[in-house]
Structures are given as structure tokens and as C-alpha cells.
C-alpha positions in Angstrom: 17.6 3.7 43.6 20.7 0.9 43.8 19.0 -0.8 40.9 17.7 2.3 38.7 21.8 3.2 39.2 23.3 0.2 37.7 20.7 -0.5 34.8 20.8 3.2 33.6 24.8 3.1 34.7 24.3 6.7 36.2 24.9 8.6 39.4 22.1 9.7 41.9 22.9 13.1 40.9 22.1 12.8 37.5 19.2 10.2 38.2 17.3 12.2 41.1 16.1 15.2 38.7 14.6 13.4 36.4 12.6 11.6 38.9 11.3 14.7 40.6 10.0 15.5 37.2 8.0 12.2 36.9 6.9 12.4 40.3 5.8 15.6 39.7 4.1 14.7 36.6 2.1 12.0 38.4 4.1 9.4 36.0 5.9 7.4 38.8 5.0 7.4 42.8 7.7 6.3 45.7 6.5 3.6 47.8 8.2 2.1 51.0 11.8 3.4 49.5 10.6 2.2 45.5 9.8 4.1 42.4 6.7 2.3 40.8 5.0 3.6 37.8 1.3 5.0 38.1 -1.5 3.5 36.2 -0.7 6.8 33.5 2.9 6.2 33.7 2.5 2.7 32.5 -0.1 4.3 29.3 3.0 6.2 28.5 5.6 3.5 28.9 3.4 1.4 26.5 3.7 4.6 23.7 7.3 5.0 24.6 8.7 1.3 24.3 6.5 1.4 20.5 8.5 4.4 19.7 12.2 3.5 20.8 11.4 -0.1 18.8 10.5 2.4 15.6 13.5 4.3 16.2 16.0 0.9 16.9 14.7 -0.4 13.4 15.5 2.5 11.7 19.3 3.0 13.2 19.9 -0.3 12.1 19.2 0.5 8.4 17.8 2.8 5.5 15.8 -0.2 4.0 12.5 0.8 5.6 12.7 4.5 4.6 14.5 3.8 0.8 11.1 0.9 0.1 7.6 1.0 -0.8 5.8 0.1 2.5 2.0 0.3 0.6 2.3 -3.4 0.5 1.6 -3.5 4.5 -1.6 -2.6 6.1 -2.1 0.2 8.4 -2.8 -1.9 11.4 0.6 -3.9 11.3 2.7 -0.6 10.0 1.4 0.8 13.1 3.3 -2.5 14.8 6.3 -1.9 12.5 8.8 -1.7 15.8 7.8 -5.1 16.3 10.2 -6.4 13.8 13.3 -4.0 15.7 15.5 -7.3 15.9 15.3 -8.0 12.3 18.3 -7.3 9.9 19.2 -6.3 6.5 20.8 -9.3 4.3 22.4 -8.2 1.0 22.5 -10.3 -1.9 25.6 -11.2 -3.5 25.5 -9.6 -6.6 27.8 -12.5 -8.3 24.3 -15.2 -6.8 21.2 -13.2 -7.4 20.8 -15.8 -10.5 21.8 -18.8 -8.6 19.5 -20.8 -5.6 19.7 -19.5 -2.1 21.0 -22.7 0.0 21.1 -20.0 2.5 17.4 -19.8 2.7 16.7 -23.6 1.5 19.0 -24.9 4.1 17.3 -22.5 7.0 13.9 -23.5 5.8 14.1 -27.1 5.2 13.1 -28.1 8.8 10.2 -25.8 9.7 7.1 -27.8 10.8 4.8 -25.1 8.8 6.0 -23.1 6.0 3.8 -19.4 4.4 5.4 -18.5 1.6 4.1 -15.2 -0.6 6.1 -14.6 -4.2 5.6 -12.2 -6.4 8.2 -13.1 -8.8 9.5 -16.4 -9.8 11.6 -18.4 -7.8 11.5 -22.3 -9.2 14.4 -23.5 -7.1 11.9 -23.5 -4.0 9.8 -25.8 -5.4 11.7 -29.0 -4.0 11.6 -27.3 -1.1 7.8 -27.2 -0.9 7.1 -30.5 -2.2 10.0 -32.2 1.2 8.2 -30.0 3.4 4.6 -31.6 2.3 5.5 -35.0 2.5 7.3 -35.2 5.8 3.8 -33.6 6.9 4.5 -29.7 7.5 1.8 -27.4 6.8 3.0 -25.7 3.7 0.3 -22.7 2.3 1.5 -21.0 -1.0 0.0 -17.7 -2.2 1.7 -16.8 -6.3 0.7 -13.7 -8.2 -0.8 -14.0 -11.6 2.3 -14.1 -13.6 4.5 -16.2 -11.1 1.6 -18.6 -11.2 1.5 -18.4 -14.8 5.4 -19.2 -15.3 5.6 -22.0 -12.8 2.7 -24.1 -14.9 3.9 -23.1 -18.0 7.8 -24.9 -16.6 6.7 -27.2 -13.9 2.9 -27.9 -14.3 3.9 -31.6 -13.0 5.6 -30.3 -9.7 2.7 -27.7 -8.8 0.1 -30.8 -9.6 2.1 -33.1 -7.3 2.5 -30.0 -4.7 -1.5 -29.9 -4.7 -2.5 -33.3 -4.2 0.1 -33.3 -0.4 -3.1 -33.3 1.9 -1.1 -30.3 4.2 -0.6 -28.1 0.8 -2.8 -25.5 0.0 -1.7 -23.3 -3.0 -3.5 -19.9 -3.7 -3.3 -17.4 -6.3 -3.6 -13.4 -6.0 -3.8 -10.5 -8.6 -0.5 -9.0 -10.3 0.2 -5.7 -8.8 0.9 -6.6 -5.1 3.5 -4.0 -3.8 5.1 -6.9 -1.4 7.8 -8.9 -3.7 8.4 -12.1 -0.7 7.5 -13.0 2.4 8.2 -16.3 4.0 7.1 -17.3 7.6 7.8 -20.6 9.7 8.4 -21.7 13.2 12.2 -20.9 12.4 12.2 -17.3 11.1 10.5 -14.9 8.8 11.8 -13.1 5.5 10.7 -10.5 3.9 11.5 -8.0 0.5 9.8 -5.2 -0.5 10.2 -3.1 -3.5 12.2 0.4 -3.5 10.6 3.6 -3.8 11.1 3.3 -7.9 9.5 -0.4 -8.2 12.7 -2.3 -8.2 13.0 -5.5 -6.7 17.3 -6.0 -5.7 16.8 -9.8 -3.7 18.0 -7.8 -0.3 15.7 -8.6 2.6 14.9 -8.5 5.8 15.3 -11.4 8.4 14.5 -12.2 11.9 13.7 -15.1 14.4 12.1 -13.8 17.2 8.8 -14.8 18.1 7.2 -11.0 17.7 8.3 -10.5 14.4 7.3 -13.9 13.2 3.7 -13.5 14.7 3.8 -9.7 13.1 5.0 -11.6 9.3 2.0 -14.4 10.3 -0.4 -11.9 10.4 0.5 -10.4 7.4 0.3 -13.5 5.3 -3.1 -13.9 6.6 -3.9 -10.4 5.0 -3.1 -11.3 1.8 -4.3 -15.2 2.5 -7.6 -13.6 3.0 -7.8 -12.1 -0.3 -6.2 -14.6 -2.4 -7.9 -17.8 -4.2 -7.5 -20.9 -3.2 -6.5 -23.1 -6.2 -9.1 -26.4 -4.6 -8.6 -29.1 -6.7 -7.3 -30.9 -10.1 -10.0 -29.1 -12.3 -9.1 -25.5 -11.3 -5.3 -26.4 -12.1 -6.8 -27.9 -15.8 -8.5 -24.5 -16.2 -5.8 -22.1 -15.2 -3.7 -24.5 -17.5 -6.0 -24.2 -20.5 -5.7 -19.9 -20.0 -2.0 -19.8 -19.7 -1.7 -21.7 -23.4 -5.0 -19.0 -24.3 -3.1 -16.0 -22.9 -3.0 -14.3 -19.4 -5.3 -14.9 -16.5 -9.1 -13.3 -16.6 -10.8 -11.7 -13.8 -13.6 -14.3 -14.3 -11.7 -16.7 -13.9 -9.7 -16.1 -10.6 -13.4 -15.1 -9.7 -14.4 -19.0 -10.2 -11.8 -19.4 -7.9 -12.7 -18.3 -5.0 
């Protein structure tokens, strides 16, 4: 009772009620002079801790209810509470058209780097090519049109990125409703569209372990159905349809 008292910082009075209730309810049992949940009362602890990390996210900000969350499968939305430490970074309106040191400098010493774009960010690139040459994994999944733009600038870069033996680089279909995510052993980031399709470069960051195993898993969702870009002939091809026109479905079929 001593200890129940000074973590819920509450008198026996107020605590001694609400006990009788869970007793009563079969949800906690006194043994030798301490409370001990019952096999139940654990089941319901379990649903109760998933709900209070639900509600902590969403005191900390409107960006989960203001943004399109189609872009994340049922079976981690239903984890959402597991990112409840994350928080909301706005971008500086006077730097959304410059590079993020911010994010280069926090990322430049991960041992593995995911990174998911769907829009164009060319200042990363350096980032990418360090990281695969002082031997971190590095795995890149680009949409389409992101794709499309970084040959069309940097073909060299991308061609060197590919040949680092821990690079893989894979390409998805335009359309994803998930604008960034980035994982590592550091931290996690990610942005998501609003409601209306806009993308405003605010996003979400965290470095705890159970939201950067809940971004992990998520990268893996859209690893999974992504093509992986294998070798120097697949780059010649893509290279030959971006001077023809846009992507084909046959093509990113070829891919796979």
C-alpha cells in the first residue's frame, strides 16, 4: 500500500476504493499484505497501457489526426502508441529550400541507414554514398518520379551509390501516401501527407528503441513491395526510359 501511495502520490482514502473495485472485479488479488494483478488483470493492463500510449501521442500534437495515415498498414496503426515518445519538428519556413544539417549531421554516423522518399531530396545523396563506404548497411527505396529526377541530375552519384557492396537501391510506384521515412540505429523520422495531399517538410522524430523497431518494420512493408534496382544494366534501362518519357509498368515489372 506504502508503494501504490507514493507512485500514484495519493492517500489511502482515496486509493482503497478503487481497489475494492478491482478486487471485486477479480482484476487484482491481496497476497501476504500485496496487491498483485490476476492472470485477467494483466489481459487488461496489456489493452490499457496500448490505450494511454494512443492517448499520450495524441496530447502531444494534432499531426496524427490533421495527416493521411493510409500510408501505414493496419497491423502497425494498430501499434501506433508505440511511437508515444516521438515529437513534432517544424520546418523553418525561411530553410524548407535549403539542406537539413540537422538531419545530415544526426545521420551521418548510423551503422545502417533505411531511407524511403517520395519526393526529391539530392542533398542526401553524399550522405548515402559516406555511409556506404565506411561500410554501413544503406537500403534506398525512391518512387517513380524521385527516381526519375535523381538520374536525370545525378545518374553518376546513383551509379557509384550502387556499385558500394552494402547499398541496395529499390524503386516503388508513384502514388505512395507516405512522403519520408528514415530509420537507423540512431533514430527514426517520418512525414506524412495532410488530409489535402500536401507535403509541409514537418515530421516526426524519435529515438527510442520501440519506435525505431515500429519505423523498421514499416520500411520492410514497403521494402517488400518495391524493386530492387540489381545491377548496372537495370540502371542503363531505367536511364534509356527517363530520356523516352516516364517509367512503364513493364519495366519496373523486369525489375523485380
Amino acid at each position: 500500500m506504502e508503494e501504490i501511495k507514493t507512485l500514484l502520490d495519493v492517500s489511502p482514502t482515496a486509493i482503497l476504493p478503487q481497489i475494492k473495485r478491482l478486487t471485486d472485479s477479480d482484476l487484482v488479488i491481496q497476497k501476504n499484505g500485496n496487491y498483485e494483478l490476476t492472470d485477467m488483470g494483466d489481459q487488461v493492463f496489456k489493452k490499457a497501457q496500448s490505450l494511454v500510449n494512443v492517448l499520450t501521442l495524441l496530447e502531444r500534437d494534432n499531426y496524427w489526426i490533421e495527416h493521411d495515415l493510409s500510408g501505414i498498414p493496419q497491423c502497425l496503426l494498430d501499434r501506433i502508441g508505440d511511437l508515444k515518445d516521438c515529437k513534432l519538428v517544424k520546418a523553418d519556413p525561411s530553410q524548407i529550400f535549403e539542406p537539413s544539417m540537422e538531419l545530415l549531421n544526426f545521420f551521418s554516423s548510423s551503422r545502417y541507414l533505411m531511407v524511403f522518399s517520395s519526393f526529391y531530396r539530392p542533398e542526401f545523396l553524399p550522405l548515402y554514398s559516406k555511409l556506404g563506404r565506411l561500410e554501413s548497411d544503406v537500403t534506398l527505396i525512391f518512387t517513380e518520379s524521385v527516381l526519375e529526377k535523381i538520374l536525370h541530375n545525378y545518374e553518376r552519384k546513383i551509379r557509384k551509390i550502387t556499385k558500394l557492396q552494402n547499398t541496395e537501391l529499390f524503386i516503388c510506384n508513384d502514388g505512395v501516401k507516405l512522403a519520408e521515412l528514415i530509420v537507423s540505429d540512431r533514430g527514426m523520422i517520418i512525414s506524412l501527407f495532410d488530409s489535402n495531399g500536401r507535403f509541409y517538410h514537418d515530421y516526426i522524430s524519435c529515438s527510442e528503441p520501440e519506435a525505431i523497431n515500429w519505423a523498421r518494420e514499416l520500411f520492410e512493408y514497403y521494402k517488400s513491395r518495391s524493386w530492387q534496382i540489381e545491377s548496372e544494366k537495370c540502371i542503363d534501362n531505367l536511364v534509356c526510359t527517363t530520356e523516352n518519357g516516364a517509367f512503364s509498368e513493364s519495366l519496373l515489372l523486369s525489375l523485380h
